[in-house]
C-alpha positions as semicolon CSV with decimal commas, in nm:
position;residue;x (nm);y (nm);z (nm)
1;X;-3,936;7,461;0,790
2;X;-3,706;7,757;0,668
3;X;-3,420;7,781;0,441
4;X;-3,179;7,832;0,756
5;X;-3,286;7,546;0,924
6;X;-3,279;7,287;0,655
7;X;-2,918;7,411;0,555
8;X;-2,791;7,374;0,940
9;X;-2,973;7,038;0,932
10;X;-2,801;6,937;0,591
11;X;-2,480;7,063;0,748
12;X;-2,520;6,857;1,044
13;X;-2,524;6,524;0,842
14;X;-2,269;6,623;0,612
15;X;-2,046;6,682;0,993
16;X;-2,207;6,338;1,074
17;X;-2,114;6,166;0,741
18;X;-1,742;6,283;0,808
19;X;-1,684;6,195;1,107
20;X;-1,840;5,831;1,095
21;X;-1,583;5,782;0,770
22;X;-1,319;5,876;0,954
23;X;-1,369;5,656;1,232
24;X;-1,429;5,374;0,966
25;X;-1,047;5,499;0,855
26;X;-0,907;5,464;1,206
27;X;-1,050;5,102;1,247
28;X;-0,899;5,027;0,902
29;X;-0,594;5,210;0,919
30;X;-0,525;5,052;1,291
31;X;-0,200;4,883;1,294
32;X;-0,256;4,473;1,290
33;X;-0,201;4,340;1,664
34;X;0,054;4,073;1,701
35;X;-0,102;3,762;1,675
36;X;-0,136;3,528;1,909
37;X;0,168;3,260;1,971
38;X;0,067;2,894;1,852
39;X;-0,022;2,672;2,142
40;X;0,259;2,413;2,222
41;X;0,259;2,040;2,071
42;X;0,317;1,707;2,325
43;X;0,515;1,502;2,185
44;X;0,197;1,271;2,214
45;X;0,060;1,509;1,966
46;X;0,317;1,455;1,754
47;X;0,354;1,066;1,749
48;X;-0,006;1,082;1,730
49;X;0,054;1,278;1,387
50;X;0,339;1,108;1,264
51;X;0,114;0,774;1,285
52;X;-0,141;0,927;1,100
53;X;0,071;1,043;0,803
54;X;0,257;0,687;0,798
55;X;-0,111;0,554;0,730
56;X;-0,182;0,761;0,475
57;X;0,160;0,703;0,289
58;X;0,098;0,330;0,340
59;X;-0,286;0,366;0,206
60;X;-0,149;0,560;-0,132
61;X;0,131;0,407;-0,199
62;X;0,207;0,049;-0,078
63;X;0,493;-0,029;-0,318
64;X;0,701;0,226;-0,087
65;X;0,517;0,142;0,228
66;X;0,635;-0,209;0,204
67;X;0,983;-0,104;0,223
68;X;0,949;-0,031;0,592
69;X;0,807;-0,313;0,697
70;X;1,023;-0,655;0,772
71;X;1,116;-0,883;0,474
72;X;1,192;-1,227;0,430
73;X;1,336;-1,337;0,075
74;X;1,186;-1,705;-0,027
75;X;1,305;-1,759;-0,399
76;X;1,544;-1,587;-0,603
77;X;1,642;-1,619;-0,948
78;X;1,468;-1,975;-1,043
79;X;1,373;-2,036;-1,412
80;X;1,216;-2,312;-1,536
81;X;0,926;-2,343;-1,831
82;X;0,613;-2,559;-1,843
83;X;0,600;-2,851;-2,125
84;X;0,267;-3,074;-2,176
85;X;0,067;-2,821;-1,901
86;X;0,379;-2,934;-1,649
87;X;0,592;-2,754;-1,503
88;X;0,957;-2,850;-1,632
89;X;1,069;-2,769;-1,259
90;X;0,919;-2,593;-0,937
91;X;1,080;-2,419;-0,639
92;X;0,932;-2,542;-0,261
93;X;1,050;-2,372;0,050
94;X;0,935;-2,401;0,387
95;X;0,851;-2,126;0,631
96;X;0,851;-2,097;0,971
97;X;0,601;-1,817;1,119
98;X;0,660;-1,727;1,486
99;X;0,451;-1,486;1,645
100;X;0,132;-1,316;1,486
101;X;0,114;-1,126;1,167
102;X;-0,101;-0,814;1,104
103;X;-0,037;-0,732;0,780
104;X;0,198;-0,757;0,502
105;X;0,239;-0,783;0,082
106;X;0,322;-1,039;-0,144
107;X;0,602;-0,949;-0,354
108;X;0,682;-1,135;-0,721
109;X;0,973;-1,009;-0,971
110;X;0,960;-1,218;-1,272
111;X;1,030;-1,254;-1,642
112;X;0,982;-1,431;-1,965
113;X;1,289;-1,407;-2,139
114;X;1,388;-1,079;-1,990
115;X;1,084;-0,940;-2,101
116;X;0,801;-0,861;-1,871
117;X;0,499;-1,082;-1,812
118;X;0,207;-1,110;-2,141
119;X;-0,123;-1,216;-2,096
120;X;-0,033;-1,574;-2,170
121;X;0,211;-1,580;-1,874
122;X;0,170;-1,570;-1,494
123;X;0,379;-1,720;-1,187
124;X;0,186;-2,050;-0,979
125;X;0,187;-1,918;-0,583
126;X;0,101;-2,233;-0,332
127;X;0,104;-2,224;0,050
128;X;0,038;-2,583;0,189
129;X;0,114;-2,673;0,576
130;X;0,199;-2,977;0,711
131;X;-0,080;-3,194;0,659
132;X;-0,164;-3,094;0,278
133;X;-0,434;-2,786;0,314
134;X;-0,329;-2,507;0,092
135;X;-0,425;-2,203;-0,069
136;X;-0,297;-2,006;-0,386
137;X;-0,233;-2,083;-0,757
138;X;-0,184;-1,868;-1,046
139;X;-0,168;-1,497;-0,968
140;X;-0,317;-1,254;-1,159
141;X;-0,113;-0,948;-1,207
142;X;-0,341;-0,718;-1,339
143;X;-0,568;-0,763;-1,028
144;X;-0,264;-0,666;-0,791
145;X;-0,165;-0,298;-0,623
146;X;0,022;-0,066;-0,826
147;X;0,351;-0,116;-0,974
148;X;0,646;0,022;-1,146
149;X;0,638;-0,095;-1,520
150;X;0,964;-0,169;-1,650
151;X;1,053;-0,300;-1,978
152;X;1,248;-0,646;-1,862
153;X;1,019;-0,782;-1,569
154;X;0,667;-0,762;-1,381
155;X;0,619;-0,658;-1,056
156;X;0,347;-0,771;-0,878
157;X;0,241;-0,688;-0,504
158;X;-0,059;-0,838;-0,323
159;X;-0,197;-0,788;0,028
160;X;-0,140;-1,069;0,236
161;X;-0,491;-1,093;0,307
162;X;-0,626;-1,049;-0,065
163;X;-0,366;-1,278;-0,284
164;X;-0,597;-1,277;-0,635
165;X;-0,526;-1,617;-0,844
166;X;-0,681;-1,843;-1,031
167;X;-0,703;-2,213;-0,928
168;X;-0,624;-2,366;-1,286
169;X;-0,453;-2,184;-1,590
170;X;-0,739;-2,212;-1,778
171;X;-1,007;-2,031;-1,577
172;X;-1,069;-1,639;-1,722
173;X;-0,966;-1,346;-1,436
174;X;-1,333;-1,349;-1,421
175;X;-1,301;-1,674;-1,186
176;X;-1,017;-1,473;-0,975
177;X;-1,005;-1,609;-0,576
178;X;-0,922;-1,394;-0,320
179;X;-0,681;-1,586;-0,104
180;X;-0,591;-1,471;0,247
181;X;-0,227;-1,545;0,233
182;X;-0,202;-1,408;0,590
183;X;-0,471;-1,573;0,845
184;X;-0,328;-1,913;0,649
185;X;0,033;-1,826;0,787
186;X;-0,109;-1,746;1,127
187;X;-0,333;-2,012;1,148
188;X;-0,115;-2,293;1,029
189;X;0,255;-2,166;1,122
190;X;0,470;-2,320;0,916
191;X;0,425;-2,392;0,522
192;X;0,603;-2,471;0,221
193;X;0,572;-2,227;-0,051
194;X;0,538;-2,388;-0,416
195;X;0,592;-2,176;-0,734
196;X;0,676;-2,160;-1,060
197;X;0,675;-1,966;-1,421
198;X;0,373;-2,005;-1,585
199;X;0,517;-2,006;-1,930
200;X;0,610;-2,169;-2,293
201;X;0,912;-2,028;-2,277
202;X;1,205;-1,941;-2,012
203;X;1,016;-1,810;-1,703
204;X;1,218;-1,666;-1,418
205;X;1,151;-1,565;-1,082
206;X;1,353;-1,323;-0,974
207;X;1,236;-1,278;-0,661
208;X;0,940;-1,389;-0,408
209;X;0,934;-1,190;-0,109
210;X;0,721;-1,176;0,169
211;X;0,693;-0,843;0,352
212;X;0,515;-0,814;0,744
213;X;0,443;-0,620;1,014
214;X;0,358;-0,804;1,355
215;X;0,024;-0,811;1,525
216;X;0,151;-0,731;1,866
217;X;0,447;-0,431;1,809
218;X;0,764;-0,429;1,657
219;X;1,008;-0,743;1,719
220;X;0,692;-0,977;1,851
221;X;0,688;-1,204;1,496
222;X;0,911;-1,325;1,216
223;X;0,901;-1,511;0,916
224;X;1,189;-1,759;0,865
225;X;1,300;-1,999;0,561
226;X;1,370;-2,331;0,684
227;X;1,714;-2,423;0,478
């Protein structure tokens, strides 16, 4: 091979070399096409998406959730302590379901004079229908969903269908029953709610809610207190 040859040959891939970088330039250089324009949403899609997010808010964060869904007030502001492992005094009202529930919370404001809840105190939940089957007793707070804390009440907040208490004021949270608040209101219609402080001292109730959503849609149930 001679000198000229290998010097046009080491020219010719230097040419080669240039040219290809220079292409790699132009596709680098080349001005970024418009993209694309976003395909259109239904407005299927979008109460599709909607329902989806309200699930999720509802999964993290019941205490809001509930806020959306129907209410029905059962006791407000009722104090009364407990004396010899009695009750000085107890709150009853009925209820009247109509319709079919699919889900809902248990809602309990209470305090011990105007102090939140201690370990020594709790509030006594009862359903019982007409011909004496019940369910409930003493809830246990710590067991419930996630509340505010505030530094004059407790707030507790139970699934319907998952109401933790204990069936006698002795028994450790260890003993804890899971009470399904909700297929007893559907199943039995209407019920008298019992409750009480739990407490030495002045108990209150501030308020015992129950919050709902119906089975079949919007407007198909309710939950009424018989006066």
């Amino acid at each position: 091979m001679t000198e000229d040859w290998k010097k046009n040959l080491s020219a010719g891939f230097a040419a080669l070399t240039c040219i290809a970088v220079v292409i790699s330039l132009g596709y680098i250089l080349k001005p970024v096409q418009q993209t694309q324009p976003l395909p259109s949403v239904s407005q299927h899609d979008l109460t599709s998406i909607k329902g989806s997010v309200a699930d999720i808010q509802k999964a993290v964060n019941p205490y809001t959730a509930k806020d959306s869904m129907g209410k029905r007030e059962v006791i407000r502001d009722f104090e009364n302590s407990v004396s010899d492992n009695d009750p000085t005094a107890d709150r009853e009202v009925r209820l009247a379901v109509e319709g079919r529930l699919g889900s809902g919370y248990l809602y309990v404001k209470a305090s011990v004079d105007g102090k939140p809840l201690t370990g020594f105190d709790d509030v006594y939940v009862k359903l019982v229908d007409a011909v004496g089957a019940d369910i409930g007793g003493h809830l246990i707070a710590s067991k419930g969903l996630t509340t505010p804390s505030s530094e004059s009440f407790t707030e507790m907040l139970f699934p319907l269908d998952d109401v933790k208490y204990k069936a006698s004021y002795t028994m450790s949270q260890d003993e804890a029953v899971s009470g399904n608040f909700l297929a007893f209101l559907n199943e039995h219609g209407d019920s008298s709610v019992i409750s009480f402080s739990s407490t030495a001292r002045r108990g209150k109730i501030e308020e015992l809610s129950v919050y709902f959503e119906c089975a079949d849609g919007p407007g198909t149930c309710m939950v009424d207190v018989l006066r």
